[in-house]
Wavefront OBJ file of the C-alpha trace (Angstrom):
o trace
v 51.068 50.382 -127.546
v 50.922 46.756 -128.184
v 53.194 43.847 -126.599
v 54.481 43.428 -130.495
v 55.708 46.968 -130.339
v 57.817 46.386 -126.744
v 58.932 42.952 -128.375
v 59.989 45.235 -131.306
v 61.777 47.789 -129.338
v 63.755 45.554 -127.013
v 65.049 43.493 -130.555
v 66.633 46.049 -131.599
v 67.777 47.428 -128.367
v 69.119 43.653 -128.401
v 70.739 44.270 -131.311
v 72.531 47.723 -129.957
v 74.119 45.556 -127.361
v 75.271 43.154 -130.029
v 77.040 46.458 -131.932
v 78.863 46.648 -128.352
v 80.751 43.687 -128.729
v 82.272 44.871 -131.675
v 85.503 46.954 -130.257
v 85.954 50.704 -130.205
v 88.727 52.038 -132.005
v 90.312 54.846 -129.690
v 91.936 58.243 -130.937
v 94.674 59.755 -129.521
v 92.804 63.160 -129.160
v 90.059 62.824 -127.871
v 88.008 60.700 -125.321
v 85.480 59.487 -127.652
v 85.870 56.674 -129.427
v 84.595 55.364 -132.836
v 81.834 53.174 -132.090
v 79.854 50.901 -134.553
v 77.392 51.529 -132.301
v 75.921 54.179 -134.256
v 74.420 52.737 -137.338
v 71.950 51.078 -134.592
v 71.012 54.070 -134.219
v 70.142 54.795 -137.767
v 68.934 51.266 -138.550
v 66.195 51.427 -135.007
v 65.059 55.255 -136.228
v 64.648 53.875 -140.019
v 62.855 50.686 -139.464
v 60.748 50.757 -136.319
v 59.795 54.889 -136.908
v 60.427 57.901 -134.536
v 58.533 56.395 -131.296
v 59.652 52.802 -131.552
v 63.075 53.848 -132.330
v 63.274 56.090 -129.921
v 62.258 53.587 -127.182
v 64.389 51.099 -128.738
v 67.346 53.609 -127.454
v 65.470 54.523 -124.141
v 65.839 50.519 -123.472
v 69.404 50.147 -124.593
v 70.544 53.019 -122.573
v 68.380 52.011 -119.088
v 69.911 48.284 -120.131
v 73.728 50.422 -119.710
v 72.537 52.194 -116.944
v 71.607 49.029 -114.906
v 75.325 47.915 -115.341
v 75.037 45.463 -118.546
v 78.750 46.190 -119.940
v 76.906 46.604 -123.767
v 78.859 49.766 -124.972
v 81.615 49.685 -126.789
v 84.708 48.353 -125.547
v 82.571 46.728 -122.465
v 81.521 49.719 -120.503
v 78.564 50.031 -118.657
v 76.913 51.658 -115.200
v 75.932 54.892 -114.699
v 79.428 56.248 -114.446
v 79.408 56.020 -118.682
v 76.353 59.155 -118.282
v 78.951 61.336 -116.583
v 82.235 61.072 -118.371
v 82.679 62.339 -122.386
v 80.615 60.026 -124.456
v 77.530 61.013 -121.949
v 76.009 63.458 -124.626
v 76.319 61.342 -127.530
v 74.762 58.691 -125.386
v 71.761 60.477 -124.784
v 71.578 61.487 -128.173
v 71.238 57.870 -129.575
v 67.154 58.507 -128.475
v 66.899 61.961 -130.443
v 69.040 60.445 -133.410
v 66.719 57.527 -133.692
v 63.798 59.518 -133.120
v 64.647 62.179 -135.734
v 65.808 59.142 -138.679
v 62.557 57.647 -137.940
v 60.532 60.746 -138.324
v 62.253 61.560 -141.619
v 62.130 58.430 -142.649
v 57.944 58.008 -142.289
v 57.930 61.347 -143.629
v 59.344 60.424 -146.898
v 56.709 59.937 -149.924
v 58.793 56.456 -150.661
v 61.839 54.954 -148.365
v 64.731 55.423 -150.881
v 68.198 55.021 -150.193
v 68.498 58.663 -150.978
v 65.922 59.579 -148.985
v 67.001 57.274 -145.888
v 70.681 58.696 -146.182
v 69.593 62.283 -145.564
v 67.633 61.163 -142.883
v 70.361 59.377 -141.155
v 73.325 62.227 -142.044
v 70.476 64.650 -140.120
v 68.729 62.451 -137.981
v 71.897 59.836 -136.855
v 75.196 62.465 -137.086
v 73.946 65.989 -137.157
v 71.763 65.370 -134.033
v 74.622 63.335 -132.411
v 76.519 66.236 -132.871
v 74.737 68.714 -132.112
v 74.050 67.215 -128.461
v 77.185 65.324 -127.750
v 79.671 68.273 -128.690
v 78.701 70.474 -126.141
v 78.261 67.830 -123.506
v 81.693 66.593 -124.207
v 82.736 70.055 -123.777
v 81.163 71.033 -120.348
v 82.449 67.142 -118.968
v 85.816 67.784 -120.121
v 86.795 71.563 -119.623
v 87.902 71.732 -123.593
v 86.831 74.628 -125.161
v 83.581 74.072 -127.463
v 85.285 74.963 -130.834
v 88.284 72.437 -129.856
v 85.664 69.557 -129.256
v 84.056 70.213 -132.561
v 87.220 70.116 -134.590
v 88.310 67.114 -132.846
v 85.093 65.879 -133.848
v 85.659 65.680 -137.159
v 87.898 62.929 -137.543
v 84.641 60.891 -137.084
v 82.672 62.445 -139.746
v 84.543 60.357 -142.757
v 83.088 57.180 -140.563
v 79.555 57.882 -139.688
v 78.987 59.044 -143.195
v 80.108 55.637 -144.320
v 77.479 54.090 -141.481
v 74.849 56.468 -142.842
v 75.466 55.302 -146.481
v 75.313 51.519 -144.930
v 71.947 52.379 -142.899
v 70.940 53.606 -146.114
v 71.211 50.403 -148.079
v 69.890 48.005 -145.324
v 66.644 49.838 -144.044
v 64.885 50.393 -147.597
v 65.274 46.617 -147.798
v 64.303 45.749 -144.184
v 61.023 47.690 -144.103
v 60.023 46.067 -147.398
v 61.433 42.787 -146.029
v 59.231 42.701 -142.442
v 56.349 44.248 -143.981
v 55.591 40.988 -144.957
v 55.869 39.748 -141.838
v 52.215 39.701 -140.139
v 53.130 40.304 -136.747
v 55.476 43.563 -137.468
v 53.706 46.011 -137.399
v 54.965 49.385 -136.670
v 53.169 51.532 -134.395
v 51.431 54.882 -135.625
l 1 2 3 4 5 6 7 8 9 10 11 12 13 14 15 16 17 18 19 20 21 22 23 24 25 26 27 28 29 30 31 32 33 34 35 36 37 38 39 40 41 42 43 44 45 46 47 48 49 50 51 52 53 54 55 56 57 58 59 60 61 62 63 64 65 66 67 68 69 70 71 72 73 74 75 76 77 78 79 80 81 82 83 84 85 86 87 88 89 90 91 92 93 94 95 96 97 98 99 100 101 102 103 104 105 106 107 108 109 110 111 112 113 114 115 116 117 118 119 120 121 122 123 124 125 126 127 128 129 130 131 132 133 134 135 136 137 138 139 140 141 142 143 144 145 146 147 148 149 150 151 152 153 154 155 156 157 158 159 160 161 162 163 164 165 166 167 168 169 170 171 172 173 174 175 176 177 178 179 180 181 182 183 184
């Protein structure tokens, strides 16, 4: 892998941190709060591709783990790994990884296309991994978590539809750029 492709990763780990500073908005019923966090997510899978996106998390989240307060709402340190959020945490690098993938996959980056690649890729992944882990941290039953989880669905589609727009538009946009290029 090439310096441009660290350089690349760390940007947009950059810009994860940046999402941060925007506040969480809490819910009374559960732990886990809405984060704009998430369309970083979708935006690092759908422009830099499964591996760099991927890594883009992988920095973000050993950035967090060293202490920088870069989640939402300020948080930061290892103790964030153990309470609810841990399992969507960790599922930031499969989400990206998985938008990317679909993303590359696609015979041409529509918005269509890039949608359904961040719905599956940057919410049912999430999901799919943060559920139970919220779950086992907190002692609530499974299906509870899930329907709790819902409220947030409404949200992240409106993310995914955002993703959508922007990262059609920024792949065509740095592809003219000489030095970005994204690694195979």
């Amino acid at each position: 892998m090439k310096t441009i492709h660290w350089i690349q990763a760390a940007m947009f780990a950059a810009i994860m941190g940046v999402l941060g500073f925007l506040p969480p908005i809490p819910l009374s019923f559960t732990p886990v709060p809405i984060s704009f966090q998430t369309i970083g997510v979708m935006i690092a899978g759908g422009v830099l591709g499964a591996r760099l996106g991927a890594l883009s998390q992988v920095i973000f989240l050993l950035t967090v783990a060293a202490g920088a307060p870069l989640l939402a709402g300020g948080r930061g340190g290892l103790a964030v790994f153990a309470g609810p959020s841990a399992g969507f945490l960790i599922s930031w690098i499969a989400g990206a990884f998985v938008v990317g993938l679909l993303v590359d996959k696609a015979a041409k980056v529509t918005v269509k296309r890039t949608f359904v690649a961040n719905v599956v890729g940057g919410v049912a992944v999430l999901y799919a991994i943060g559920i139970p882990v919220q779950s086992a941290v907190t002692g609530v039953a499974l299906q509870e978590v899930a329907i709790a989880s819902m409220a947030f669905i409404p949200g992240d589609l409106l993310k995914s539809v955002a993703a959508a727009l922007l990262v059609p538009k920024l792949r065509t946009a740095l592809q003219a750029v000489p030095s970005f290029r994204r690694a195979a």
